[in-house]
C-alpha positions as CSV (number, residue, x, y, z in Angstrom):
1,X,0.0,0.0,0.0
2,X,1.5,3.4,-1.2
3,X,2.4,5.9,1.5
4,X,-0.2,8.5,-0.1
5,X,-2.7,6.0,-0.1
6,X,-2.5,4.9,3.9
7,X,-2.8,8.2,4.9
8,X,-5.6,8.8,3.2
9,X,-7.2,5.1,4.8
10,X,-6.0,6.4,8.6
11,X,-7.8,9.5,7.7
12,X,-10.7,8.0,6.9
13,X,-11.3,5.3,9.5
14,X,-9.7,7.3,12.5
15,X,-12.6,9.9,11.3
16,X,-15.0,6.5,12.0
17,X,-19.1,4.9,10.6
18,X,-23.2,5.1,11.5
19,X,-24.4,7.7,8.9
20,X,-22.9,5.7,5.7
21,X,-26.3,4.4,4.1
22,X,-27.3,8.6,3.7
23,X,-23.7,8.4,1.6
24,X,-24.6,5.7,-0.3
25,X,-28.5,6.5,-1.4
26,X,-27.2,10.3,-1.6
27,X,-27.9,11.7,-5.7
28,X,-26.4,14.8,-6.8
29,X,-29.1,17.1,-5.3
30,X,-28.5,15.6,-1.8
31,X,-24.4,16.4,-1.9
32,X,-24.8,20.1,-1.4
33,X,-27.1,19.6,1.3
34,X,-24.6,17.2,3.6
35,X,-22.1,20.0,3.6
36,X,-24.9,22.4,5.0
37,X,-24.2,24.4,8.1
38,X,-25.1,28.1,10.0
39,X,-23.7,30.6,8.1
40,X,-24.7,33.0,11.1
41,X,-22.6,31.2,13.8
42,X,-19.8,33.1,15.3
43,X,-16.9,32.8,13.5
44,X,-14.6,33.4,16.7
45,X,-11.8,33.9,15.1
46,X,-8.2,34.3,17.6
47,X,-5.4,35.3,17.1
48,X,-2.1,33.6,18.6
49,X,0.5,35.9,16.9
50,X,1.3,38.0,13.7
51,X,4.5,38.4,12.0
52,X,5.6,41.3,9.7
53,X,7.8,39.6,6.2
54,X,8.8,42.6,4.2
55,X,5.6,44.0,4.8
56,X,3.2,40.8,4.3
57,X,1.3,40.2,7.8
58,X,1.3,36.6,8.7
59,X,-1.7,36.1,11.3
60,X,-1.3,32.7,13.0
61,X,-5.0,32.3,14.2
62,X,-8.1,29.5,14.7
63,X,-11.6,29.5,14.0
64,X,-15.0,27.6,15.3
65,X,-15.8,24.9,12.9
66,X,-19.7,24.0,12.3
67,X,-18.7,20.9,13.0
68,X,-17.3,21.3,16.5
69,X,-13.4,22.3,17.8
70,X,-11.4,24.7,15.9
71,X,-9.7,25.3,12.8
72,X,-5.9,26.1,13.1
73,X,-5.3,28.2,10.0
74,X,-2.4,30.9,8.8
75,X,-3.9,34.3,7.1
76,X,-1.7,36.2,5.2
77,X,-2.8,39.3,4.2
78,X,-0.8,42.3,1.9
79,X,0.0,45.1,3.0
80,X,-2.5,48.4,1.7
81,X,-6.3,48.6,1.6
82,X,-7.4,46.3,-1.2
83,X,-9.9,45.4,-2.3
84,X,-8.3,42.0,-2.6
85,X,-8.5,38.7,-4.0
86,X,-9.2,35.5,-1.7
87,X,-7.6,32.2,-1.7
88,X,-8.4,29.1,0.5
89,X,-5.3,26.4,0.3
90,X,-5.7,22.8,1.7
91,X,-2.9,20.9,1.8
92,X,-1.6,17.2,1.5
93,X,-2.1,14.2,3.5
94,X,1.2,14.3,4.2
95,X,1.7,18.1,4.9
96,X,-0.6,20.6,6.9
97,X,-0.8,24.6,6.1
98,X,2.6,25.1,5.9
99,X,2.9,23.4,2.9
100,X,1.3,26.3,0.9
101,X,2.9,29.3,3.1
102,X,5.6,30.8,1.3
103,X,3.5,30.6,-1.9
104,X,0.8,32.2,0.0
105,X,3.4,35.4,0.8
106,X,4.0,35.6,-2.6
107,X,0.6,36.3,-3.8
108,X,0.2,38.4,-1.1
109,X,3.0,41.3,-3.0
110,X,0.1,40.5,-5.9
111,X,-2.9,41.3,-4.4
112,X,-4.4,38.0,-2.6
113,X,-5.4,37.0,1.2
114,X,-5.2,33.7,1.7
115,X,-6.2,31.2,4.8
116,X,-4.4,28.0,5.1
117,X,-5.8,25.6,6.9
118,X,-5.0,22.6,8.9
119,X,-7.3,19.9,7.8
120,X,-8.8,17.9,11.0
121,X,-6.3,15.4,11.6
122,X,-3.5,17.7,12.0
123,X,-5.0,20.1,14.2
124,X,-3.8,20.7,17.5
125,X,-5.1,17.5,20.0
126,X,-7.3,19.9,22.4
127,X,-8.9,21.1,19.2
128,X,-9.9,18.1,16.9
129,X,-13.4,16.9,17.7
130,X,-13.8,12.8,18.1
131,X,-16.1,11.6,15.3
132,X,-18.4,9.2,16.1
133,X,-19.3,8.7,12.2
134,X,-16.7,8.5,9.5
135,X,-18.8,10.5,7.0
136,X,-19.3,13.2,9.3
137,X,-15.4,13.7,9.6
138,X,-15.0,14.0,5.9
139,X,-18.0,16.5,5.8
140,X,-16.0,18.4,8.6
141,X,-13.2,19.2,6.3
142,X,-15.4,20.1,3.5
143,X,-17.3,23.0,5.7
144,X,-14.4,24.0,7.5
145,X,-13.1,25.2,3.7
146,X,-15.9,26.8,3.1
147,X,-16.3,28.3,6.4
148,X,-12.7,29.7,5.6
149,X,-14.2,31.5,2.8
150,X,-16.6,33.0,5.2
151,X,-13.6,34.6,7.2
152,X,-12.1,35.4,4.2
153,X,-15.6,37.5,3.3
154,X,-16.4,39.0,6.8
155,X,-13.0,40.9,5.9
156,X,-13.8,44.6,4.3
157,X,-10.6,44.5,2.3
158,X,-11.6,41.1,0.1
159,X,-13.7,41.1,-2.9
160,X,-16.5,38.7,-2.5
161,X,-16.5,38.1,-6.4
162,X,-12.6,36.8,-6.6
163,X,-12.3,34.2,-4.5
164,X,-10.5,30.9,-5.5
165,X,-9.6,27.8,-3.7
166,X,-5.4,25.6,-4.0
167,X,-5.9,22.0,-3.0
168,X,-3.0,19.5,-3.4
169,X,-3.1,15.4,-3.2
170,X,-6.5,15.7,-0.3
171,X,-7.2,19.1,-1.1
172,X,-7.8,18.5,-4.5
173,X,-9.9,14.6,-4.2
174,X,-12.0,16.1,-2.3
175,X,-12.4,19.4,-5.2
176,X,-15.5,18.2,-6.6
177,X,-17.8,18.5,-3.4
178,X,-16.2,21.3,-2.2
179,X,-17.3,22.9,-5.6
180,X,-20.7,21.8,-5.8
181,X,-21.5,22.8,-2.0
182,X,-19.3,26.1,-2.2
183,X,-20.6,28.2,-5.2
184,X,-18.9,31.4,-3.6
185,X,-15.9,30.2,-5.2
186,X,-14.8,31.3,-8.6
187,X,-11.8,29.3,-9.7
188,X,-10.0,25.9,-8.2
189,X,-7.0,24.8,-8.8
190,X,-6.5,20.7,-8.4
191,X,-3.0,19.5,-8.0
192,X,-3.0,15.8,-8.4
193,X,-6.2,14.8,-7.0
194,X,-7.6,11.1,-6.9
195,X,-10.5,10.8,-9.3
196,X,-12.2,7.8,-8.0
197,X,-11.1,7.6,-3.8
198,X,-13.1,4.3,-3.2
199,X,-12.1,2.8,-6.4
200,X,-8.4,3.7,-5.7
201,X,-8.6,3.1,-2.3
202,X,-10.1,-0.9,-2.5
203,X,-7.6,-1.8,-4.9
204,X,-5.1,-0.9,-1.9
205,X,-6.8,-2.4,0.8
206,X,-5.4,-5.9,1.8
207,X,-7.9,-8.4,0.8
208,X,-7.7,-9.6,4.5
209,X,-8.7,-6.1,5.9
210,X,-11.6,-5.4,2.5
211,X,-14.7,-6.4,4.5
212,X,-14.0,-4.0,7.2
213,X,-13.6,-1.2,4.8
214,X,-16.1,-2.5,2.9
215,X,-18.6,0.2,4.7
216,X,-16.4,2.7,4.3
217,X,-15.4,2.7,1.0
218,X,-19.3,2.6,0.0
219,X,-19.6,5.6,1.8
220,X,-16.9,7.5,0.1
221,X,-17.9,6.8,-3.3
222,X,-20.9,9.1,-3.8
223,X,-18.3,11.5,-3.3
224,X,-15.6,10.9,-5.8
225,X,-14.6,13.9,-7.8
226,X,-15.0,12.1,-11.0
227,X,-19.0,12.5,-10.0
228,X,-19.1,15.8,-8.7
229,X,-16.6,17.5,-10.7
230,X,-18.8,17.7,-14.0
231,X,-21.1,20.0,-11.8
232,X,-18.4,23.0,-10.7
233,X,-19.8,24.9,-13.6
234,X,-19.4,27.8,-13.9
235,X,-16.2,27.8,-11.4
236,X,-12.8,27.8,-13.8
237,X,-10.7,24.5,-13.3
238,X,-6.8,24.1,-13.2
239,X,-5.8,20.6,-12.8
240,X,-2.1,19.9,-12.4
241,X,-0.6,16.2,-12.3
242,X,3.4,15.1,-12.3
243,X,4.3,12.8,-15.4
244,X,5.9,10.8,-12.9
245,X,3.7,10.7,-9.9
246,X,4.1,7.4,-7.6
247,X,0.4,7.8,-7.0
248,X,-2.2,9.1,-9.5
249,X,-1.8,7.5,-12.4
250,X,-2.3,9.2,-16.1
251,X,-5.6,7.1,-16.3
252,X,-6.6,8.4,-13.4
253,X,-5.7,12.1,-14.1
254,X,-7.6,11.7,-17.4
255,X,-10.7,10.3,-15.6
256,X,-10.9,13.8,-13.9
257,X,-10.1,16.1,-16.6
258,X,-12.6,14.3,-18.9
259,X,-15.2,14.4,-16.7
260,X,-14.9,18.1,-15.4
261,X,-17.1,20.8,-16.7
262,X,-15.8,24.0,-18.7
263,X,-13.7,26.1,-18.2
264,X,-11.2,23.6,-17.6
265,X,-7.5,23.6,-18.2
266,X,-4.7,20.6,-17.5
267,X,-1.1,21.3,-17.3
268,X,1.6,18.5,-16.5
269,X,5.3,18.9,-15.1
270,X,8.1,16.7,-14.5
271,X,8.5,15.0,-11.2
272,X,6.4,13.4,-9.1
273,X,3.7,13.7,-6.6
274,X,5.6,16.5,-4.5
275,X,5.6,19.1,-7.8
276,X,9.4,19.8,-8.0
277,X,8.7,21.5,-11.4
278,X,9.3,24.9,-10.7
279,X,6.3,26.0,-13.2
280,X,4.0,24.8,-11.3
281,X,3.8,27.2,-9.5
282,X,3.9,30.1,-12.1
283,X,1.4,28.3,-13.8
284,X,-0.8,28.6,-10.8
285,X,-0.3,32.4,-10.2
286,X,-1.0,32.9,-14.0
287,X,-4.3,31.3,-13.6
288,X,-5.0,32.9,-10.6
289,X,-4.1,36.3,-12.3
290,X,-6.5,35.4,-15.3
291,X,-9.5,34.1,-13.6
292,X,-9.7,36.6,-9.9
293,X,-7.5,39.2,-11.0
294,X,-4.2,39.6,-8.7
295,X,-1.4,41.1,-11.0
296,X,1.1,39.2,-12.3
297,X,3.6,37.4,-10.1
298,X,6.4,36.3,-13.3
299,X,8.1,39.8,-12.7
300,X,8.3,39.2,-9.1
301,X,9.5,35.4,-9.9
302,X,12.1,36.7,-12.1
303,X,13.3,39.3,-9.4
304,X,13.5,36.7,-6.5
305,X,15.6,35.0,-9.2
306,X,18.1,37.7,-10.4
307,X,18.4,38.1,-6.3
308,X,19.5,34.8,-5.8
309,X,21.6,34.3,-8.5
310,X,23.3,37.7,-7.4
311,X,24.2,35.9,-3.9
């Protein structure tokens, strides 16, 4: 069993199993409704500390979740009034928000808050709420995105209409829903994303330990991108997969490209799952520039570049 894949699994099961035959009856018009929540609950948001990097304010702060505990999440913010463009970024199963930071600083010198947020399992210990029903756990990390981009709105300085949404490995399987439950969001960009989890997932499983996960993976499958994606019209699509990825196959990667709606674009780099290729992530800021409007950030690339050449 790949590395990618077990985390994924111990995500799943330590999030646990009692609402799984809504899951599995659930049609397309139900999926919205499951990620569902008070959009008038206090956000509560605190903040632990703020840090000043050549002007970018880096707010380390938390958030209630709908679903109970807090959300541990960075928000970088630009310096100067706006109005600005919003990003949410969710990470890897084997990452948390770090993994997106200094990215996040640089499209903060273009014109873009972002939040970054832990997903559940990497949340601090006091703050992760025990599910008593493995659906509800995934559900948690789908409203805790889009409650992000309710923090990202209550701010006066963030344009409601240009807001987009970065997810990598976990953040991007779990796109599709987050599309078709989140309509405040105008562009996602998917970085190598499983197109069918439960499919992907059983094929992994030791045949042994299949009837256990049996449940489980019936659950998740409603929920595969590859049926929710075709819905995220009229949000813009970037998907981005490695040539050489240990874990998402080009089958696979086709399987979510194909059945995406327009606007859709795919791009492909060297390397594997971890996106070495350094255009990836010019690639991202240029469709980020093209679809919510932050300037340019190849000037700024090419800068950073001269500088460290100069050293």
């Amino acid at each position: 069993m790949t590395k990618v894949m077990q985390v994924y699994i111990l995500l799943f099961l330590l999030l646990a199993t009692s609402s799984l035959a809504y899951s599995q009856t659930a049609n397309l018009q139900d999926i919205p409704k499951m990620f569902d929540y008070d959009q008038k609950s206090a956000l509560d948001v605190q903040e632990k500390s703020v840090e000043d990097r050549q002007g970018v304010q880096v707010h380390e702060i938390s958030y209630a979740s709908p679903k109970g505990g807090r959300v541990s999440a960075y928000l970088v913010v630009p310096p100067g009034k706006g109005p600005f463009a919003g990003i949410v970024f969710l990470h890897s199963g084997q990452w948390d928000r770090h993994e997106f930071l200094a990215e996040a600083e640089l499209l903060a010198r273009v014109g873009a808050v972002s939040m970054l947020l832990d997903a559940p399992p990497m949340r601090p210990k006091e703050w992760q709420k025990k599910q008593d029903d493995h659906l509800q756990g995934y559900i948690q990390l789908v409203v805790d995105c889009r409650r992000a981009v309710d923090v990202l709105l209550a701010r006066p300085d963030v344009d409601p209409k240009r807001i987009a949404y970065v997810g990598h490995s976990l953040g991007a399987t779990w796109g599709g829903a987050l599309a078709v439950s989140e309509r405040r969001i105008k562009a996602f960009i998917l970085m190598a994303g499983f197109s069918e989890f439960s499919v992907s997932t059983r094929a992994e499983i030791p045949p042994a330990q299949l009837e256990k996960a049996e449940p489980f993976l019936k659950a998740a499958a409603p929920l595969d991108a590859d049926r929710l994606l075709p819905h995220a019209a009229p949000a813009a699509i970037l998907f981005q997969f490695a040539q050489f990825d240990q874990y998402i196959s080009h089958e696979d990667a086709q399987k979510s490209v194909q059945a995406a709606s327009e606007p859709k674009q795919v791009k492909w780099y060297e390397g594997g799952h971890e996106f070495g290729d350094i255009r990836a992530l010019p690639d991202r800021a240029e469709f980020l520039h093209q679809q919510i409007g932050i300037a340019s950030l190849r000037p700024i690339i090419r800068k950073e570049l001269e500088q460290h050449k100069a050293h």
